[in-house]
TIRO-2110 file (N, C-alpha, C; in Angstrom, 1 decimal):
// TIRO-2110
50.3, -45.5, -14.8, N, 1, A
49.0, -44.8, -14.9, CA, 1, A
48.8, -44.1, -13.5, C, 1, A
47.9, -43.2, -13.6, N, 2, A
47.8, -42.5, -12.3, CA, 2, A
46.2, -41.7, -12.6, C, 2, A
45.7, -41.2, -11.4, N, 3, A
44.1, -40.6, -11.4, CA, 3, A
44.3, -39.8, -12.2, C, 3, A
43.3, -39.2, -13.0, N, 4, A
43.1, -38.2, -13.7, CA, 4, A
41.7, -37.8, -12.9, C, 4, A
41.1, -38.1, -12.0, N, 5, A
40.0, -37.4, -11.2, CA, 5, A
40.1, -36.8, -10.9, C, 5, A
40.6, -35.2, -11.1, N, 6, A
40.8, -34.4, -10.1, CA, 6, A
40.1, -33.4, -9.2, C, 6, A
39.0, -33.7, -9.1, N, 7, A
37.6, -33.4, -8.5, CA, 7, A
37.5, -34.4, -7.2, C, 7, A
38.1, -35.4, -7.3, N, 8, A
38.3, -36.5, -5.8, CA, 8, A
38.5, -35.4, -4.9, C, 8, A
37.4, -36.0, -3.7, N, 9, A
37.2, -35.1, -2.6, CA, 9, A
38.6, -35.3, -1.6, C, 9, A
39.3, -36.6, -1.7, N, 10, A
40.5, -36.7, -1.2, CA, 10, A
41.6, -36.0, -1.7, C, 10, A
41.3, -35.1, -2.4, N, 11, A
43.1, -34.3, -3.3, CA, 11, A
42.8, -32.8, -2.5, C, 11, A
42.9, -32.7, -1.6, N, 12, A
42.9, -31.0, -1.2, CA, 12, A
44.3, -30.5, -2.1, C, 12, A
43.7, -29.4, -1.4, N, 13, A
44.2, -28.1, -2.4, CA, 13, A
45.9, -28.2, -2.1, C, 13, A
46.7, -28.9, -1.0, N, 14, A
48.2, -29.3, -0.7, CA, 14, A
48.0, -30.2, -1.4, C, 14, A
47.5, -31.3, -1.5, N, 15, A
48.0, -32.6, -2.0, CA, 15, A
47.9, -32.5, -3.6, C, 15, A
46.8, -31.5, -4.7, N, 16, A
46.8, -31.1, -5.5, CA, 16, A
48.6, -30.3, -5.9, C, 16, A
48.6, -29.1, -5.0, N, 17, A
50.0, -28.8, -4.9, CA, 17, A
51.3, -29.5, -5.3, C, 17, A
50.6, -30.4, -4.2, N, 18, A
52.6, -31.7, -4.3, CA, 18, A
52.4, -32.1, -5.7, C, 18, A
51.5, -32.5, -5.5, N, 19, A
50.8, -33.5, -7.0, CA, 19, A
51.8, -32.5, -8.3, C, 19, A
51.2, -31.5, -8.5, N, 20, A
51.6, -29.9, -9.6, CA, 20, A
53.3, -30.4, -9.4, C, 20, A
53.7, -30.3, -8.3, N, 21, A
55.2, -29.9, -7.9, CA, 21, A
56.1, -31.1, -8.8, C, 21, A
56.0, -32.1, -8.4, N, 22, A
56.0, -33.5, -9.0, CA, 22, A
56.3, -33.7, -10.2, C, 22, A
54.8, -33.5, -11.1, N, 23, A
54.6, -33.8, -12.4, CA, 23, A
55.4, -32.3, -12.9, C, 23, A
55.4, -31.0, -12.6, N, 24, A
56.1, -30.0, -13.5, CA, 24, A
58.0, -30.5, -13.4, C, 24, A
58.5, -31.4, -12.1, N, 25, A
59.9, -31.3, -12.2, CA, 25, A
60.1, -32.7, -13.3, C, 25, A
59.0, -33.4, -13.9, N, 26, A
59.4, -35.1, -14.0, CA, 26, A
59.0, -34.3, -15.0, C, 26, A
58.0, -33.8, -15.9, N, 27, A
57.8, -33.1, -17.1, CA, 27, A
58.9, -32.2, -17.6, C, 27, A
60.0, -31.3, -17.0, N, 28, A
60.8, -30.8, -17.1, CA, 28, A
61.7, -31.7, -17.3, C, 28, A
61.7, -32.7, -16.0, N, 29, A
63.4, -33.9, -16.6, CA, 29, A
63.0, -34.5, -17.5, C, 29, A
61.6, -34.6, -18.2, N, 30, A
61.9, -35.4, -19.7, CA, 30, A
62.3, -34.9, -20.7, C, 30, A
62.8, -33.5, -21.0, N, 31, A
63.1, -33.5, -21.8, CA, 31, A
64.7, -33.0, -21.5, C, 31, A
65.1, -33.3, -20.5, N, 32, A
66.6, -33.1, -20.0, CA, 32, A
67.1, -32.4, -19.3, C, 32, A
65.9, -31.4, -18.6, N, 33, A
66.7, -30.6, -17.9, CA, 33, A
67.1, -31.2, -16.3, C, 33, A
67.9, -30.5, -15.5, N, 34, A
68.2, -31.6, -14.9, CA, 34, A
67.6, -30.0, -13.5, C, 34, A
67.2, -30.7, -12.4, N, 35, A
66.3, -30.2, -11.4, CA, 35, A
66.7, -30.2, -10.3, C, 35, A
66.8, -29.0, -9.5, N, 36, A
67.2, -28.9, -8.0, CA, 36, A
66.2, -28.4, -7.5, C, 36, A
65.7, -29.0, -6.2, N, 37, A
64.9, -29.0, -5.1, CA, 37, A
65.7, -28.6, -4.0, C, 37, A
64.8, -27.9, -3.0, N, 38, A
65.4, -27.7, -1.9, CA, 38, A
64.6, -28.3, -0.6, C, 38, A
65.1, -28.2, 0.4, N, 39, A
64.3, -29.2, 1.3, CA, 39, A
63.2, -28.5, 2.3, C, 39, A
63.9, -27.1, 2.5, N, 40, A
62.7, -26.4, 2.6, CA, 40, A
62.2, -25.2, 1.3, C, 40, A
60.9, -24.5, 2.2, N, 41, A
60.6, -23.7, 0.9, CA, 41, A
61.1, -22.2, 1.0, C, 41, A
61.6, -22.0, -0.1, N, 42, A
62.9, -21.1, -0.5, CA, 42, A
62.2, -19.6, -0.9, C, 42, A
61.3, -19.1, -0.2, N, 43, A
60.5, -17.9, -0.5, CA, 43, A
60.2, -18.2, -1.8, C, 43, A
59.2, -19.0, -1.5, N, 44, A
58.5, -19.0, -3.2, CA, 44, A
59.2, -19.7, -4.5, C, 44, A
60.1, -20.2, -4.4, N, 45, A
60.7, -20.8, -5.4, CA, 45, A
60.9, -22.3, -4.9, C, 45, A
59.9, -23.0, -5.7, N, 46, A
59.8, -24.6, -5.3, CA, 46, A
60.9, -25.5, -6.2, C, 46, A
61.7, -24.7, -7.3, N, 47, A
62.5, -25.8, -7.6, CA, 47, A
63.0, -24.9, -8.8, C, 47, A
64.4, -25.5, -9.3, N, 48, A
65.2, -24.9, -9.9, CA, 48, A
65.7, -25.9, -11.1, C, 48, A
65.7, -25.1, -12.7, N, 49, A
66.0, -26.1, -13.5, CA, 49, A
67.4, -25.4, -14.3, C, 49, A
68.0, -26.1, -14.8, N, 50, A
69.0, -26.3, -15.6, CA, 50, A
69.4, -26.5, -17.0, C, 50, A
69.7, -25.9, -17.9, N, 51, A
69.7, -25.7, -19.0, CA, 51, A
70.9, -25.7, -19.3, C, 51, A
71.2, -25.8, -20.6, N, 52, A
72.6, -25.7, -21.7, CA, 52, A
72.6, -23.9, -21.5, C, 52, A
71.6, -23.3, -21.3, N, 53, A
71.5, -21.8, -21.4, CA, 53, A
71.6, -20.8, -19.8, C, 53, A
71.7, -21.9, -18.7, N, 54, A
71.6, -21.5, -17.4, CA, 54, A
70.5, -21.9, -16.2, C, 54, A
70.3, -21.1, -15.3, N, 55, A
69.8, -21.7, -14.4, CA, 55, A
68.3, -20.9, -14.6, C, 55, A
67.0, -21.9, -14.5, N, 56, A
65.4, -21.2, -13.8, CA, 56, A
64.8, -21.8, -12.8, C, 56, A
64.0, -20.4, -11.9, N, 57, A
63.5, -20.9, -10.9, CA, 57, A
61.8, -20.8, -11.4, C, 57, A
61.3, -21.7, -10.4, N, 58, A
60.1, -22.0, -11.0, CA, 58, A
59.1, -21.9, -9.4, C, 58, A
58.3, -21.3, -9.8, N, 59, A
56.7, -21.1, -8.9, CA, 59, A
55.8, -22.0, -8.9, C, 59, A
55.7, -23.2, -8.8, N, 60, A
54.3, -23.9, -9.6, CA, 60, A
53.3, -23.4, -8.7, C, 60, A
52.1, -23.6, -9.3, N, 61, A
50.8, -23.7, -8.5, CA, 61, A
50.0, -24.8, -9.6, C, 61, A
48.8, -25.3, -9.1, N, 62, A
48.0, -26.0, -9.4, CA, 62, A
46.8, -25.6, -9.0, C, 62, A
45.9, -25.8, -10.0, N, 63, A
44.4, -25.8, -10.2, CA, 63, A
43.3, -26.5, -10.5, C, 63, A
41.9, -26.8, -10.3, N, 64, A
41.6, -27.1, -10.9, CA, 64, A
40.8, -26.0, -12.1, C, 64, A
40.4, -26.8, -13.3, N, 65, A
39.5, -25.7, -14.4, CA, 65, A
38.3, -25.5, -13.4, C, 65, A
38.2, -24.3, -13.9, N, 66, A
36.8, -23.5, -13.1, CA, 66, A
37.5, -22.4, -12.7, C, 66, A
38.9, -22.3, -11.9, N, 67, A
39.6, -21.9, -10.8, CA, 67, A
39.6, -20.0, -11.4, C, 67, A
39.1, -19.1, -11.0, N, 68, A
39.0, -18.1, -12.0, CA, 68, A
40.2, -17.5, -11.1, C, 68, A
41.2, -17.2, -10.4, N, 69, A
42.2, -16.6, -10.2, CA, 69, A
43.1, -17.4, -9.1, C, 69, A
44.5, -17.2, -9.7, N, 70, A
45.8, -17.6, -8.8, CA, 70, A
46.6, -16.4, -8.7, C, 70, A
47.4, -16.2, -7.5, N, 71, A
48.3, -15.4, -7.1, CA, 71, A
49.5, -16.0, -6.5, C, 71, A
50.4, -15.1, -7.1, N, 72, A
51.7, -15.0, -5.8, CA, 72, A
52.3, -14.1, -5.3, C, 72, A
52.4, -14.0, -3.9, N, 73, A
53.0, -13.0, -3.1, CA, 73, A
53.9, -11.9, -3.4, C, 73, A
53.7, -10.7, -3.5, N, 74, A
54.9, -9.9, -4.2, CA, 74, A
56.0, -10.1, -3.5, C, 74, A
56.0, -10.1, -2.5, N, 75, A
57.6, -10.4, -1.6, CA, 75, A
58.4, -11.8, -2.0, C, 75, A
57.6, -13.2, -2.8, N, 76, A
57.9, -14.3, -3.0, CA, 76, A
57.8, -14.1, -4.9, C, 76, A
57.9, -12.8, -5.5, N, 77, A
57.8, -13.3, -6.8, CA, 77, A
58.0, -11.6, -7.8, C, 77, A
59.4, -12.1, -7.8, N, 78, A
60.1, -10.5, -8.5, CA, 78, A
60.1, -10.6, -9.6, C, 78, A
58.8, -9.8, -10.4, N, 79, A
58.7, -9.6, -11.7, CA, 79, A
59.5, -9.0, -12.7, C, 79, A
60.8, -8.7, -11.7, N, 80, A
62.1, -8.3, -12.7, CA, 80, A
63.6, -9.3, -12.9, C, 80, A
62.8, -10.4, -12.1, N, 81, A
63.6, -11.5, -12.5, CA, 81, A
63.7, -12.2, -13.3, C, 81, A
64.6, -12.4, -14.4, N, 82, A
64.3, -13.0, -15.8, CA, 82, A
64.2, -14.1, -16.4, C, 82, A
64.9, -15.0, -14.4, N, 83, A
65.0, -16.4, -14.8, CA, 83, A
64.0, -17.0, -14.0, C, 83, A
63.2, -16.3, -13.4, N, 84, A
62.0, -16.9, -12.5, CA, 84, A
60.8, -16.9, -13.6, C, 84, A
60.0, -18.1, -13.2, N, 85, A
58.9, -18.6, -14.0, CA, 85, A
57.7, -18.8, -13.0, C, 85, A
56.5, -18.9, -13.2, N, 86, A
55.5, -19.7, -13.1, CA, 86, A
54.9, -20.5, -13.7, C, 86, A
55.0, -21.3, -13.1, N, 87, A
54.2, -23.1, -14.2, CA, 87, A
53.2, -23.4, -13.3, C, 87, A
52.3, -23.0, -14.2, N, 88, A
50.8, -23.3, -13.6, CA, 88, A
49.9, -24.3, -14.2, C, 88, A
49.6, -25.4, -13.9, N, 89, A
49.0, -26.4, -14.0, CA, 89, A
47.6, -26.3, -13.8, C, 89, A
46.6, -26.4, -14.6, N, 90, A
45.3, -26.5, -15.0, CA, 90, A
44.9, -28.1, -15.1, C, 90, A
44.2, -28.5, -14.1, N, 91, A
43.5, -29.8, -14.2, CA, 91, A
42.4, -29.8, -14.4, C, 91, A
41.9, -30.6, -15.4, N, 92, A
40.7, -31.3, -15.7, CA, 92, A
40.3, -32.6, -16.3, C, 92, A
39.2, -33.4, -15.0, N, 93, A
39.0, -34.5, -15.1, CA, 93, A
39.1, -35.3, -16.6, C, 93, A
39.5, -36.2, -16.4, N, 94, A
39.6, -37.2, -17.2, CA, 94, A
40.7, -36.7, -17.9, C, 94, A
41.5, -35.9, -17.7, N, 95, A
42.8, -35.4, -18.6, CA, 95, A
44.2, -35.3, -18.2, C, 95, A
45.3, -35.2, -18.6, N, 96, A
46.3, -34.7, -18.1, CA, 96, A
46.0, -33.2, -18.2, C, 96, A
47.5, -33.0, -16.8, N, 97, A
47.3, -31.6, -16.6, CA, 97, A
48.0, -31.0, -17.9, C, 97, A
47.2, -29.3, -18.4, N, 98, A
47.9, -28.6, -18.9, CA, 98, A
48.6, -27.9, -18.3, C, 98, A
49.8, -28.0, -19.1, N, 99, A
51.0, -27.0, -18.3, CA, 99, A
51.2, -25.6, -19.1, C, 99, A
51.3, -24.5, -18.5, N, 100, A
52.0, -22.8, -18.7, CA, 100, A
53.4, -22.6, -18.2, C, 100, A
54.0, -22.3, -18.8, N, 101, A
55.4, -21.3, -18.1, CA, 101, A
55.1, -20.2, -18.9, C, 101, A
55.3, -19.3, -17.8, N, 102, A
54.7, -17.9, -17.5, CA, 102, A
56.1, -17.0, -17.5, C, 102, A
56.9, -16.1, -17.7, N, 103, A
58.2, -15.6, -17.2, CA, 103, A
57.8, -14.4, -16.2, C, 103, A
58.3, -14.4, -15.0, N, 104, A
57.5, -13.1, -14.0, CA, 104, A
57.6, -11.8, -15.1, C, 104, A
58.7, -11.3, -15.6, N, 105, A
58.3, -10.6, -16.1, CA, 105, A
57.1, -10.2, -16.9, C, 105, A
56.1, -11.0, -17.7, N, 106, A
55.3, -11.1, -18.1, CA, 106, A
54.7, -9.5, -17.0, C, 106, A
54.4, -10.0, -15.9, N, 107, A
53.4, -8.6, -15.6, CA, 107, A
54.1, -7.7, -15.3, C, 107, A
55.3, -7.5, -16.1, N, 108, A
55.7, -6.1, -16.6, CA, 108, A
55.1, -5.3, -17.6, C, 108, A
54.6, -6.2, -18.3, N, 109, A
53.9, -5.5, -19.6, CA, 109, A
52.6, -5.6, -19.3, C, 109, A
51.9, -4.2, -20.6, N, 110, A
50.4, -5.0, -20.5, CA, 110, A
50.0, -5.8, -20.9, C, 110, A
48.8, -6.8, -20.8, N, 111, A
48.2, -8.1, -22.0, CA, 111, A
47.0, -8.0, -21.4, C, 111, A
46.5, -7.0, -21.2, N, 112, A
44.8, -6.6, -21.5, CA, 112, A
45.0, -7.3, -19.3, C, 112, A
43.2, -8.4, -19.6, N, 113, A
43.1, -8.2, -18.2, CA, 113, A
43.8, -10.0, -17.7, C, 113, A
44.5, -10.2, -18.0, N, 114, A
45.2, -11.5, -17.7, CA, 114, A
45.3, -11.7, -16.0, C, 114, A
46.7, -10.6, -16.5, N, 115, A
47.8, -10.6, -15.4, CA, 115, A
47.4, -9.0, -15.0, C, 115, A
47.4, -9.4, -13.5, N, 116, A
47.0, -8.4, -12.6, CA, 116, A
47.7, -8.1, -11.5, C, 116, A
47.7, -6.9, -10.9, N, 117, A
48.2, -6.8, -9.4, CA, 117, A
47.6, -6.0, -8.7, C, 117, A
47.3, -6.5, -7.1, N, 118, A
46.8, -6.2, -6.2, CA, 118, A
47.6, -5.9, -5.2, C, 118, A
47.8, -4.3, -4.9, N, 119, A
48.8, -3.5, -3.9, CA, 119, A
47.7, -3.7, -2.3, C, 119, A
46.7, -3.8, -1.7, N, 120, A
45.7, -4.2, -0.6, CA, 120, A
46.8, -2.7, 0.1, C, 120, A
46.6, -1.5, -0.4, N, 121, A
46.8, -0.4, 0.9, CA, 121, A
45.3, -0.4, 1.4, C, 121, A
46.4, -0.8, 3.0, N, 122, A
45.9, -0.4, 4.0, CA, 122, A
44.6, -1.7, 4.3, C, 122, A
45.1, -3.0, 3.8, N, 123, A
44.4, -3.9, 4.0, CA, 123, A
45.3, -4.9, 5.0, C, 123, A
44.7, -6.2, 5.6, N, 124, A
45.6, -7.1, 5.9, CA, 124, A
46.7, -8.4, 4.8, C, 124, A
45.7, -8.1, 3.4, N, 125, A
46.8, -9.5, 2.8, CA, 125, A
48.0, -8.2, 2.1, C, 125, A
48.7, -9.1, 1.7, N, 126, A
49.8, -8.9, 0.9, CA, 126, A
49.8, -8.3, 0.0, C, 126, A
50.7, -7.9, -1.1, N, 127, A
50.4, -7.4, -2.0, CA, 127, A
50.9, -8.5, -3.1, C, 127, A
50.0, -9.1, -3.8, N, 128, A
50.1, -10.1, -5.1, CA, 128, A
49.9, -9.7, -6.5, C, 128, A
50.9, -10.8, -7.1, N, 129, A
50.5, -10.6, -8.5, CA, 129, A
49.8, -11.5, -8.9, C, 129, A
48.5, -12.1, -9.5, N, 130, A
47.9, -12.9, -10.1, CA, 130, A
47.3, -13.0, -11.5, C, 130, A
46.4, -14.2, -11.8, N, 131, A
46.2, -14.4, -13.4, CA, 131, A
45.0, -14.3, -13.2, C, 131, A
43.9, -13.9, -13.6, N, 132, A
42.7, -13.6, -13.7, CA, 132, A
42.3, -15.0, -15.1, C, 132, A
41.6, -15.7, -14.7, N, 133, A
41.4, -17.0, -15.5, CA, 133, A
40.1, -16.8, -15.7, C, 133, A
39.6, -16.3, -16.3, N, 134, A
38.2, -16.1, -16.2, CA, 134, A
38.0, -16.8, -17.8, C, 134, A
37.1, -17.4, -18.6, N, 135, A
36.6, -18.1, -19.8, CA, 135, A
37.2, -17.3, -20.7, C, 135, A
37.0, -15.4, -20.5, N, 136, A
37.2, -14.9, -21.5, CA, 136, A
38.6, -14.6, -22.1, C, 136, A
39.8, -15.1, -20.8, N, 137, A
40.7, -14.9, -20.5, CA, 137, A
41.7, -16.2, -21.0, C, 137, A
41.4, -17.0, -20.7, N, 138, A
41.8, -18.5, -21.0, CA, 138, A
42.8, -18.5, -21.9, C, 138, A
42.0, -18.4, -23.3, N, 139, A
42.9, -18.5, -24.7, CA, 139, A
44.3, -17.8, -24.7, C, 139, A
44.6, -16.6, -23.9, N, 140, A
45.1, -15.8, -23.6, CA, 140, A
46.8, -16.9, -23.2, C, 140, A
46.6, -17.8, -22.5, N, 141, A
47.1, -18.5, -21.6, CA, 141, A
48.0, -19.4, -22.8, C, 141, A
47.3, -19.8, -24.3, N, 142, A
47.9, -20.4, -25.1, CA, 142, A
49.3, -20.3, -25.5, C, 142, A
49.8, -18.9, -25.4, N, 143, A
50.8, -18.6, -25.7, CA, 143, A
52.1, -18.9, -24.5, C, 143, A
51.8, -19.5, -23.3, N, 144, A
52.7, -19.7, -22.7, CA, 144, A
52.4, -21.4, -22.5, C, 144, A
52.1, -22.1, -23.4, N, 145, A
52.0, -23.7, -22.8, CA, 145, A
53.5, -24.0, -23.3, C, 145, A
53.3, -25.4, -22.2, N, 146, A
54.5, -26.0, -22.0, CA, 146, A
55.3, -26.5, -23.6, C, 146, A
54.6, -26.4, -24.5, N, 147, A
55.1, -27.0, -25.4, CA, 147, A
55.8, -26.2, -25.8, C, 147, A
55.4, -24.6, -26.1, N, 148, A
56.2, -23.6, -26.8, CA, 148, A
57.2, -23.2, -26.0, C, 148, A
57.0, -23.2, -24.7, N, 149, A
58.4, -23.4, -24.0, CA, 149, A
59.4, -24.0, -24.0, C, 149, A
59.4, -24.8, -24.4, N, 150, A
60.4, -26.3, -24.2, CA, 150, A
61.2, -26.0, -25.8, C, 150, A
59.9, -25.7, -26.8, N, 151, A
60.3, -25.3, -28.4, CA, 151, A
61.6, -24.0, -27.9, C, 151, A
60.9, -22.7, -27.3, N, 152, A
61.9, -21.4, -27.4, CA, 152, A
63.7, -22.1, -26.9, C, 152, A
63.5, -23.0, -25.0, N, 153, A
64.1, -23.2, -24.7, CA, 153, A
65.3, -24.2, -25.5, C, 153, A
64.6, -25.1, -25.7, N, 154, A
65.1, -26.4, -26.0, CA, 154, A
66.0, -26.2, -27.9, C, 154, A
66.7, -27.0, -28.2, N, 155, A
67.0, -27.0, -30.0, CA, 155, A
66.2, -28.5, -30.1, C, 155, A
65.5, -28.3, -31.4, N, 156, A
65.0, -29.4, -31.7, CA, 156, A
66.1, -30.2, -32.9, C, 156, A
65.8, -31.4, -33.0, N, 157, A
67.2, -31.7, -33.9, CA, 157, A
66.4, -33.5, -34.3, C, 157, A
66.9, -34.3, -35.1, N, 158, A
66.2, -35.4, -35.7, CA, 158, A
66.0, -36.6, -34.5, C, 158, A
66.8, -36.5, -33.7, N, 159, A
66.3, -37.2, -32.4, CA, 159, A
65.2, -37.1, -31.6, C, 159, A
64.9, -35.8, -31.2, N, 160, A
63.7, -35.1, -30.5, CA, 160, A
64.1, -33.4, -29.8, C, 160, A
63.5, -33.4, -29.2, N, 161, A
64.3, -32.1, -28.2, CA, 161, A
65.0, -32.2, -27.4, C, 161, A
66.3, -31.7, -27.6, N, 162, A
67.6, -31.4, -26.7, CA, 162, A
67.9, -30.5, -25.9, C, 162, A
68.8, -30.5, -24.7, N, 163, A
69.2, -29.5, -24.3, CA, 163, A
70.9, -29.2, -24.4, C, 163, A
END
């Protein structure tokens, strides 16, 4: 068992993080993929999984619900990469986290005001891509949960899901 509080004033926004990093590689190894970590951080890519179909790298971030926008760095996150992902974890008390895999390419296309990007000419930040989470936005998000991923990825067969 473990907290499902995730509103504790003790979980800052890193320790939330590790927490995300954790649960998306041990949620991935259950259903077989097998996971490479690196020991430092790899421009934006916190961990790498393994398939019958090849190699993905993965972005996680963590949130809590409320959280109306996440980003990542354009320099740390090539939306023409086809094996890079974002798994974004949405926490809310008393729940396990829901999980998203996102494929960067996603904000290649349009899907209304989801997915966004912010070029900041002539500002100090970066230029990021982000998810606009806003209430109206949300449902939006259904189509990439962890389950239909695992479904596209995975072959299901009378034992459970395989890789």
């Amino acid at each position: 068992m473990y907290n499902k509080i995730w509103s504790r004033k003790e979980l800052t926004r890193q320790k939330l993080g590790t927490f995300g990093e954790y649960y998306a590689k041990m949620s991935l190894a259950s259903y077989g993929m097998s996971i490479y970590t690196a020991e430092v951080d790899d421009h934006g890519i916190d961990f790498v999984a393994e398939t019958a179909n090849g190699f993905m790298k993965f972005q996680v971030k963590t949130i809590r619900e409320g959280t109306n926008y996440v980003f990542m760095r354009e320099k740390d996150f090539d939306i023409r990469d086809e094996a890079l992902y974002l798994l974004l974890l949405v926490l809310k008390d008393g729940e396990p986290p829901n999980m998203y895999v996102i494929p960067a390419t996603a904000w290649m296309e349009p899907h209304g005001s989801i997915f966004v990007y912010h070029a900041y000419e002539g500002k100090k930040s970066s230029p990021e891509y982000g998810l606009n989470l806003s209430k109206k936005n949300m449902p939006q998000l259904d189509a990439y949960r962890l389950e239909k991923f695992i479904g596209d990825v995975c072959n299901d067969d009378q034992s459970g899901i395989i890789l």
